[in-house]
C-alpha positions as CSV (number, residue, x, y, z in Angstrom):
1,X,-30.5,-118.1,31.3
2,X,-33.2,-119.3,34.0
3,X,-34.9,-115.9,35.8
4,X,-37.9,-115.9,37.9
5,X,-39.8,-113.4,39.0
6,X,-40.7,-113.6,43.0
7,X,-43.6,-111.9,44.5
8,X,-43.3,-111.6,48.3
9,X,-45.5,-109.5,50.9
10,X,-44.0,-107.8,53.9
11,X,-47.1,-106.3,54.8
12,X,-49.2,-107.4,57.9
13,X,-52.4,-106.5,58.2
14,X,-55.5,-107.6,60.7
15,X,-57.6,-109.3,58.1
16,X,-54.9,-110.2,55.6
17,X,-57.2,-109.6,52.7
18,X,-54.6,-106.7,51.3
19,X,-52.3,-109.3,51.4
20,X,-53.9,-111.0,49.2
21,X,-55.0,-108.3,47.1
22,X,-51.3,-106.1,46.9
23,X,-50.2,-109.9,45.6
24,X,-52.7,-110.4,42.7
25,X,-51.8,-106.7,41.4
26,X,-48.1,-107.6,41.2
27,X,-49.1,-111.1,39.8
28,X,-51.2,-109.6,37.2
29,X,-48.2,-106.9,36.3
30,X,-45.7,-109.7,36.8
31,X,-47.4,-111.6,33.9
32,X,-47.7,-109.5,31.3
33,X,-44.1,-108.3,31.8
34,X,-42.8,-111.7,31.4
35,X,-44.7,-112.2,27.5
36,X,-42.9,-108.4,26.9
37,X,-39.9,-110.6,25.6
38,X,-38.7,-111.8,22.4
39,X,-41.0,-114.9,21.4
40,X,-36.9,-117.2,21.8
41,X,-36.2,-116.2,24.9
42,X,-37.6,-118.8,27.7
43,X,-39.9,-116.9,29.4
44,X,-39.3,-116.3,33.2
45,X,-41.7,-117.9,35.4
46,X,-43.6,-116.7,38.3
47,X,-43.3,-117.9,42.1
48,X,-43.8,-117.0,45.4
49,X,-42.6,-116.3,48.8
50,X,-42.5,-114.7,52.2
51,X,-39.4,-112.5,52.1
52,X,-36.5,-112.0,50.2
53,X,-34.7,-114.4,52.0
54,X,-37.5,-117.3,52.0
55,X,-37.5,-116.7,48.7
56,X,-33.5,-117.2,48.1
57,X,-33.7,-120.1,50.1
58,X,-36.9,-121.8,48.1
59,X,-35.2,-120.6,44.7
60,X,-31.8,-120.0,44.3
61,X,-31.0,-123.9,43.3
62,X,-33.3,-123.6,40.3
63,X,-32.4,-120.2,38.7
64,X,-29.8,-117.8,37.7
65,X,-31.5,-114.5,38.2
66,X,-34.3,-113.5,40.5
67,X,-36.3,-110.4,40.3
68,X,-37.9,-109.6,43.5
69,X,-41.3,-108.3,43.7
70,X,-42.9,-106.8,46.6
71,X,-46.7,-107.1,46.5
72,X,-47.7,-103.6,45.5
73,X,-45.3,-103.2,42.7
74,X,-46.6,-102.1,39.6
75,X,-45.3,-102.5,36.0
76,X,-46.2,-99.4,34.2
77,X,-44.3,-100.2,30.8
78,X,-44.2,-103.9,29.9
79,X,-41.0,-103.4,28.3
80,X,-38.9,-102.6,31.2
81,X,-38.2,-106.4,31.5
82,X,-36.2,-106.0,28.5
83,X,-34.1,-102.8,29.7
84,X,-33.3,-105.2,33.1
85,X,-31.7,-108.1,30.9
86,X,-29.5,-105.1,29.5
87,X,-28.5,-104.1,32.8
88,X,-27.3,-107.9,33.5
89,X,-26.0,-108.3,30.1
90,X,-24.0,-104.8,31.3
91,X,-23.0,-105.7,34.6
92,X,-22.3,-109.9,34.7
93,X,-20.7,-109.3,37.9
94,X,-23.3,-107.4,39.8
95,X,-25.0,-109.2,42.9
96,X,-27.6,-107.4,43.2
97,X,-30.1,-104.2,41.6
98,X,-32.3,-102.0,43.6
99,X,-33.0,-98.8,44.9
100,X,-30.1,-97.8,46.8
101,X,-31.3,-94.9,49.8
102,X,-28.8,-93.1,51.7
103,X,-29.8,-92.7,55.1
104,X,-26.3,-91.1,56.5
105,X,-27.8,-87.6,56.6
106,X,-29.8,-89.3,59.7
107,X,-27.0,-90.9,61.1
108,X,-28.2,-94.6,59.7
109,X,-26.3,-96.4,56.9
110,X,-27.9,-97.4,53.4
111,X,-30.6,-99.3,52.4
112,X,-31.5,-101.8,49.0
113,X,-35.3,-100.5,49.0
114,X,-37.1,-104.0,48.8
115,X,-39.7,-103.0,46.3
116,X,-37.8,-104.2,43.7
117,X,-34.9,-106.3,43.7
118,X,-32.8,-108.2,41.0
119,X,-30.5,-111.1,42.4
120,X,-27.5,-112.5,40.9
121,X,-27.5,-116.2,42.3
122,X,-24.1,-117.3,40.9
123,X,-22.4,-114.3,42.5
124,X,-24.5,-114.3,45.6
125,X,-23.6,-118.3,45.8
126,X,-19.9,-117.4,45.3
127,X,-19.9,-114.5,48.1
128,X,-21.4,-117.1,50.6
129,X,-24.8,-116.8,50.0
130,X,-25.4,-114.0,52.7
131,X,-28.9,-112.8,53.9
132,X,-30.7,-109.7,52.9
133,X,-30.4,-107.7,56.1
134,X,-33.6,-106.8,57.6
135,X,-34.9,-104.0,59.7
136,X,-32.6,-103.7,62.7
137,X,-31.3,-101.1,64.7
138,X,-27.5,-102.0,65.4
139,X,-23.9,-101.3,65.3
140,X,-21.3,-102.5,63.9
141,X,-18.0,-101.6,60.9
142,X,-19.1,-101.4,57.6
143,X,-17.4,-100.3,54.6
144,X,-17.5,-96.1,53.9
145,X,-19.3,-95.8,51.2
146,X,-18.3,-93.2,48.4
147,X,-21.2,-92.0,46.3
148,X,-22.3,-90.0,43.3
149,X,-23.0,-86.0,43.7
150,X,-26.3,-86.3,42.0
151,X,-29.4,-87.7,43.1
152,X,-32.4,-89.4,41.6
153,X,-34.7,-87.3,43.7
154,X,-34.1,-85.5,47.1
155,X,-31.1,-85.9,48.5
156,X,-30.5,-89.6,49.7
157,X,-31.1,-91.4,46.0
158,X,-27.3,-92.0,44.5
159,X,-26.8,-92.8,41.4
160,X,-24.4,-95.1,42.3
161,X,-22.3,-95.9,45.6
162,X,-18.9,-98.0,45.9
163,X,-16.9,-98.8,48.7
164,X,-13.9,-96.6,49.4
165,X,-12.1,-99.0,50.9
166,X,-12.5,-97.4,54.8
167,X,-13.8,-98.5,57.1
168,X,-15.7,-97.3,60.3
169,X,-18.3,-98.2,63.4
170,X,-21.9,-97.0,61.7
171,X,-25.4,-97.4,63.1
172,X,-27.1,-99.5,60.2
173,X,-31.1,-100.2,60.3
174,X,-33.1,-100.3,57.0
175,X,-33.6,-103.5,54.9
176,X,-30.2,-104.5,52.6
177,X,-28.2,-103.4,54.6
178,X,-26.2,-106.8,54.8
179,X,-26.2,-107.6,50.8
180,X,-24.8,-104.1,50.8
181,X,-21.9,-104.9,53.2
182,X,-21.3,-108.1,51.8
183,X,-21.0,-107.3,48.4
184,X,-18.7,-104.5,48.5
185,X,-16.3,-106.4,51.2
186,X,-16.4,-109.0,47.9
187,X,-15.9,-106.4,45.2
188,X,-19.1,-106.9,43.9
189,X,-21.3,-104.5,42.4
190,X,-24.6,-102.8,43.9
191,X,-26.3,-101.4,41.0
192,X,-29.2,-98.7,41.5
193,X,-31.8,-99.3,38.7
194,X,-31.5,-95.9,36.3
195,X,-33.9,-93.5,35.2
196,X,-35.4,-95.5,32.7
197,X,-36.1,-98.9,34.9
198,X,-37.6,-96.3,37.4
199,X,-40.1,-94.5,34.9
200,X,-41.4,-98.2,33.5
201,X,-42.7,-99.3,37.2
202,X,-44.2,-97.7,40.9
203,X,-44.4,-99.3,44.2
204,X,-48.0,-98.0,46.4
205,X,-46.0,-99.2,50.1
206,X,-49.3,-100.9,51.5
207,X,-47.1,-100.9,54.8
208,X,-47.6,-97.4,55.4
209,X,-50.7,-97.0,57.0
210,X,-52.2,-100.3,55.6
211,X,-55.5,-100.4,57.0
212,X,-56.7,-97.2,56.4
213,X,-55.0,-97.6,52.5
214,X,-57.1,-100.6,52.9
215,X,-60.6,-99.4,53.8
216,X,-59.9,-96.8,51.1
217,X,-59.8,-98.9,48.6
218,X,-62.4,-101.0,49.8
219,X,-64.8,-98.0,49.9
220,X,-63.5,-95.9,46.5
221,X,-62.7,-92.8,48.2
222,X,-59.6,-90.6,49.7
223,X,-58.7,-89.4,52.8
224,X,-56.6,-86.8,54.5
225,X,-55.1,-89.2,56.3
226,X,-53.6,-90.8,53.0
227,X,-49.8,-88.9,52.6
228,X,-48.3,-90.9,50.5
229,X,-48.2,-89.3,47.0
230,X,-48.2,-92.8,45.3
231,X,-51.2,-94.2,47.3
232,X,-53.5,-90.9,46.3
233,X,-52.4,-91.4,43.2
234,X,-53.8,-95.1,43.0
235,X,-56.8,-93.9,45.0
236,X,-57.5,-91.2,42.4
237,X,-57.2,-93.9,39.5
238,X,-59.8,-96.2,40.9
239,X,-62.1,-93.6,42.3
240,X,-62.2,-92.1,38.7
241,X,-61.6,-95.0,36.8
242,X,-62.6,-95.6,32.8
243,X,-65.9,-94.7,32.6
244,X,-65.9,-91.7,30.1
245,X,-63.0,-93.3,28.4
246,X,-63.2,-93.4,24.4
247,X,-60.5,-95.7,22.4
248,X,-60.0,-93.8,19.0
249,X,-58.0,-96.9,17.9
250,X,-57.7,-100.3,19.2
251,X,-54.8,-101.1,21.4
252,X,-55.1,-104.9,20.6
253,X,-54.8,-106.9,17.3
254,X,-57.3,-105.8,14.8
255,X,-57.6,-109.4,14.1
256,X,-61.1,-111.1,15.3
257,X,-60.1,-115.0,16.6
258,X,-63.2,-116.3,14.7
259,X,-62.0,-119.8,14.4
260,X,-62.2,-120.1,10.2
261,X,-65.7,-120.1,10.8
262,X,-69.4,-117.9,10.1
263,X,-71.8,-116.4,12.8
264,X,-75.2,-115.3,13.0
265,X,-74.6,-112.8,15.1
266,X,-71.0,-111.2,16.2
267,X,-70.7,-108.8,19.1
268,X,-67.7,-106.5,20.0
269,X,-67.3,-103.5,22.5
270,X,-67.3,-99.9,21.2
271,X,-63.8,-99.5,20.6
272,X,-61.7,-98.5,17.9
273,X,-62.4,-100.6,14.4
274,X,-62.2,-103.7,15.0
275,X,-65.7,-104.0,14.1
276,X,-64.9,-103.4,10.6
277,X,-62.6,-106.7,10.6
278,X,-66.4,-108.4,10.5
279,X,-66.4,-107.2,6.5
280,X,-62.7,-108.3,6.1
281,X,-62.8,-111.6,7.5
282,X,-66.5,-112.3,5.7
283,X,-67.0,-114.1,9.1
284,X,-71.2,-113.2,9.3
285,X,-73.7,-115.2,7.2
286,X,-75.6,-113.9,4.8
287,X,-78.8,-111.5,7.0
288,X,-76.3,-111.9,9.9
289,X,-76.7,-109.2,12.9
290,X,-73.8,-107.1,14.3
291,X,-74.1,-105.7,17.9
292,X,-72.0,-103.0,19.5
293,X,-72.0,-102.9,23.2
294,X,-70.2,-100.8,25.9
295,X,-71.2,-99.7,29.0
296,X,-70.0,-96.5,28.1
297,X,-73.0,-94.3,26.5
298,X,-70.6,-91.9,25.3
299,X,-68.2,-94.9,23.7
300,X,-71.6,-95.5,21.8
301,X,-72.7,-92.9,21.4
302,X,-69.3,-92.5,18.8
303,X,-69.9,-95.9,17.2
304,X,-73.1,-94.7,16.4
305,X,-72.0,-91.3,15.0
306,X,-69.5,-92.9,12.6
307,X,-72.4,-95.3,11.4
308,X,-74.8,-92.7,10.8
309,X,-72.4,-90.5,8.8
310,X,-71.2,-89.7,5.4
311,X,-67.4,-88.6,6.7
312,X,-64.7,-90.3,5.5
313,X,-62.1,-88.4,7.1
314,X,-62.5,-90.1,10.6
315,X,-59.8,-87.4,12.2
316,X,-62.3,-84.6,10.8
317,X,-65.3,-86.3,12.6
318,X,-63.7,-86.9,15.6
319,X,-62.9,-83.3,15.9
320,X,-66.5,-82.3,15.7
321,X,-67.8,-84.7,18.2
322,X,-69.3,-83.6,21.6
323,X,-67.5,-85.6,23.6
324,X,-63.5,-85.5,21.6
325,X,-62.3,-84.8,25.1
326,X,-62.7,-88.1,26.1
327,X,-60.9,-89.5,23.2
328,X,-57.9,-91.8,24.6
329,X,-54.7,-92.6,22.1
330,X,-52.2,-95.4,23.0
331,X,-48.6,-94.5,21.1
332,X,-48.5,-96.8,18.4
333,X,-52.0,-97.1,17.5
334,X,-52.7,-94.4,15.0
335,X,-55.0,-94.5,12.2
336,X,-51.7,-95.1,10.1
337,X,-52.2,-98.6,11.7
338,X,-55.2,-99.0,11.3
339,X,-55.1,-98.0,7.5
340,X,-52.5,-100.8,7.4
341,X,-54.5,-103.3,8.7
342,X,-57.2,-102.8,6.3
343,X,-54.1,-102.7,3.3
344,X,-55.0,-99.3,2.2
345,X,-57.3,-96.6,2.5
346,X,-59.7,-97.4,-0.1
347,X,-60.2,-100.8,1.4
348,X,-61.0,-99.2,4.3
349,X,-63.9,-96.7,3.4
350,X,-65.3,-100.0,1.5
351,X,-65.7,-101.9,5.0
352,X,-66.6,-98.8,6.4
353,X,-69.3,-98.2,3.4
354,X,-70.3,-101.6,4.4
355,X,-70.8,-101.1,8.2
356,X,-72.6,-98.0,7.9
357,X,-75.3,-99.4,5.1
358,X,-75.6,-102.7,7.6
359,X,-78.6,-102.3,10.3
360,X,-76.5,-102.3,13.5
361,X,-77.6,-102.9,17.4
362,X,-76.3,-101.0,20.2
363,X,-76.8,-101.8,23.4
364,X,-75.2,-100.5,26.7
365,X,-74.3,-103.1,28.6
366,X,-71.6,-103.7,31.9
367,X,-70.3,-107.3,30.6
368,X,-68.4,-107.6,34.0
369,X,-71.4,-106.4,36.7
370,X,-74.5,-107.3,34.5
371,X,-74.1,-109.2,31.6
372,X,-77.5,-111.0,30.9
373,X,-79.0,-107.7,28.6
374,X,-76.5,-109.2,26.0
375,X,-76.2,-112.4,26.3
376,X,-79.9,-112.5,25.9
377,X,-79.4,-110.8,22.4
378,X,-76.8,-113.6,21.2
379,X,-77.5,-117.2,23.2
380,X,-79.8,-118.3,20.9
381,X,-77.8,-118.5,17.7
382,X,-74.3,-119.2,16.3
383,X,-72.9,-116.3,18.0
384,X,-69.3,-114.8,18.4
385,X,-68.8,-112.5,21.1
386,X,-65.7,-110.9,21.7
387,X,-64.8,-109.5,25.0
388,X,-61.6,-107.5,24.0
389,X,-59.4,-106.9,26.9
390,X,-62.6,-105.8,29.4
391,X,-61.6,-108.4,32.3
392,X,-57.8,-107.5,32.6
393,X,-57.9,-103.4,32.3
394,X,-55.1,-101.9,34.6
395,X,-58.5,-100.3,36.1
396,X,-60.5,-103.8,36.7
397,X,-57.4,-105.1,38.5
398,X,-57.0,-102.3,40.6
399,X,-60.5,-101.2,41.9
400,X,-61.6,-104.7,42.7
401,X,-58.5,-107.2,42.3
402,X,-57.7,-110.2,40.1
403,X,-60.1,-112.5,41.8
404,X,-62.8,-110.6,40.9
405,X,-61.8,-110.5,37.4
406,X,-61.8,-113.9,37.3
407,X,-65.0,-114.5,39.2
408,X,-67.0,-112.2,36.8
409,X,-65.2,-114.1,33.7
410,X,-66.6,-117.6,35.3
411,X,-70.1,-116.0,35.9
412,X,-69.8,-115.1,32.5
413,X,-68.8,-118.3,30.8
414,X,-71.7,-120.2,33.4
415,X,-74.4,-118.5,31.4
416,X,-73.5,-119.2,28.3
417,X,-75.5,-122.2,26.8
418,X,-73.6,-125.6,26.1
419,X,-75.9,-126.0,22.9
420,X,-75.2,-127.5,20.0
421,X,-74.6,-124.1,18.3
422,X,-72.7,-122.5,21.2
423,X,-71.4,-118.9,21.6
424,X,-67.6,-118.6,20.7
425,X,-66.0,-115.7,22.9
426,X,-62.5,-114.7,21.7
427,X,-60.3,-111.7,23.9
428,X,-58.5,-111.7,26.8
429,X,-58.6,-113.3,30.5
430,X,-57.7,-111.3,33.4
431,X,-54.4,-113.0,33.1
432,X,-53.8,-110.7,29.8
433,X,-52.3,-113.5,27.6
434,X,-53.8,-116.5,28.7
435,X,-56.3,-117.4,25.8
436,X,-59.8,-117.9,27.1
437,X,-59.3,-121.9,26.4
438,X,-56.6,-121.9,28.7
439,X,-58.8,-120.2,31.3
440,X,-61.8,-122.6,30.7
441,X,-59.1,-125.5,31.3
442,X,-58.2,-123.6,34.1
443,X,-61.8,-123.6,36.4
């Protein structure tokens, strides 16, 4: 099965730089939901158009499934990839899965929201290939619907429609309204993505009032002007952002890429334990240094508390530390986990033992804005620093856009000697699962 995953833009703005940037935040999203599947299944690939229908036209030779994405569409659960090749698996003669509206109570027919949109090309093909519908304001017979009781939310979000087999003169207007007709005058069926799909992703509709969403998040800041609950709420996350964020546990693999090889010095943010995987792996020569950076004081600020103490029981310290409200746990990444990693406890309090009697650096340090206070620390020797997932956070991404990630990574990578010794750097680029050798191919 051939699926790709479409990223179009329907918004027009003066400058077109949202555009631009509403397309890299679904890119970035789109990307990591495509590695959420099973290593054996062919991965979907990622294109782009102008519309739905551009996009049919461009694609529909070359795949059997197409999920479109409207720039501004975020994935907020990887996973829901996964719960979307159910749905097909479940309905092999759907043409198409969206968010259905019902716009009858307002005398206007219904509408495939265009946020996000799963195609079925062979039935679409089969049915004539017909176009999406766009806005309108028109006339014309169209089937009756018949509809569920129950809504999603309000009172115009079905759970699911079917055509009664009437049918009647209706004023139609809002986007789908033509796969809609089409597919039940064919029999097919219009699914409206359940509960679950609709809890794993949000759309932030950068067509309602676009520049001043715009200037907004140019300039980090809300206004009263901004109605739209799923706007303020993006607005709120980059105004607030990460700052006093502390990662209990890592979210990533415990595992340091060190390349089978031994470093002078080895650097990692204040996060978690990875740091202990330094003792595991053996990867420091002997009157090696280890540095902990962050530009977080209060991150730090823990890293230093667990090296300077005698507690085992790193729950118990937590507790009594100043700052435990600012503690952030991903499901899944206990200290179970962790404890695992590290085979058993004992193991763990020797690499511990080992990190605390070690004479340790901390240094705060922004490696996106201002890197040089580190890389001063480490360009001078067999180094390994290890960047951890600090140029693709969900936060980076949506305060100042993929390009800017990737920018700041190339900045990064430009200071870096090319001496004989080198520094390795092992993490992630702002394209989450693209190694950082596939990056430096890629500039």
């Amino acid at each position: 099965m051939k699926i790709a995953f479409c990223i179009f833009t329907s918004i027009r703005s003066k400058s077109g730089l949202v555009e631009d940037y509403m397309v890299e935040l679904t890119h970035y999203y789109a990307y990591r939901m495509k590695f959420a599947l099973p290593r054996d299944t062919r991965q979907p690939d990622i294109v782009f158009a102008d519309s739905i229908d551009n996009g049919l036209k461009k694609y529909a030779n070359l795949y059997d499934h197409i999920l479109f994405m409207a720039a501004g569409c975020r994935i907020t659960e990887d996973n829901v990839i996964t719960d979307i090749m159910k749905e097909i698996d479940n309905n092999p003669d759907y043409l198409c899965a969206a968010h259905i509206l019902d716009w009858t109570n307002k005398d206007r027919w219904y509408e495939l929201h265009h946020q996000f949109v799963m195609i079925n090309i062979g039935v679409w093909n089969d049915i004539g290939c017909p176009k999406f519908g766009g806005w309108t304001d028109r006339k014309k017979e169209l089937p009756v619907i018949e509809r569920s009781i129950e809504n999603f939310h309000d009172d115009y979000t079905p759970l699911w429609i079917k055509d009664s087999g009437e049918r009647r003169v209706q004023r139609y207007s809002h986007p789908g309204w033509n796969f809609i007709d089409q597919g039940l005058r064919w029999g097919c069926d219009i699914i409206n993505w359940n509960e679950l799909i609709r809890s794993k992703r949000t759309f932030y509709y950068p067509e309602t009032d676009t520049e001043l969403f715009w200037d907004c998040i140019k300039q980090k800041k809300t206004h009263p002007g901004i109605t739209n609950f799923n706007q303020k709420k993006f607005l709120e996350f980059i105004i607030h952002g990460v700052q006093d964020q502390i990662w209990l546990y890592n979210s990533e693999d415990m595992a340091i890429d060190h390349g089978n090889a031994k470093y002078d010095i080895v650097a990692l943010p204040a996060s978690g334990f990875k740091y202990l995987d330094v003792f595991k792996s053996n990867i420091l020569n002997e009157g090696g240094k280890l540095i902990i950076y962050d530009f977080n004081p209060k991150a730090l600020q823990w890293i230093k508390t667990i090296h300077q103490s005698h507690e085992t029981d790193i729950e118990v310290l937590a507790s009594r530390f100043e700052h435990n409200r600012d503690f952030q746990q991903v499901r899944g990444y206990e200290f179970a986990r962790t404890i695992d990693y590290f085979e058993d406890l004992n193991k763990f309090k020797t690499h511990l033992n080992s990190f605390r009697k070690m004479d340790v650096t901390f240094i705060e340090c922004d490696l996106v804005k201002q890197p040089e206070p580190l890389l001063d620390l480490i360009k001078n020797d067999k180094s390994l620093l290890h960047i951890s997932n600090i140029f693709s956070t969900d936060w980076l991404i949506a305060a100042y856009g993929l390009k800017y990630a990737k920018q700041r990574l190339r900045y990064l990578l430009n200071l870096i000697p090319r001496s004989a010794h080198g520094v390795r750097l092992s993490g992630q680029s702002p394209l989450m699962f693209a190694s950082i050798p596939a990056f430096l191919r890629s500039y």
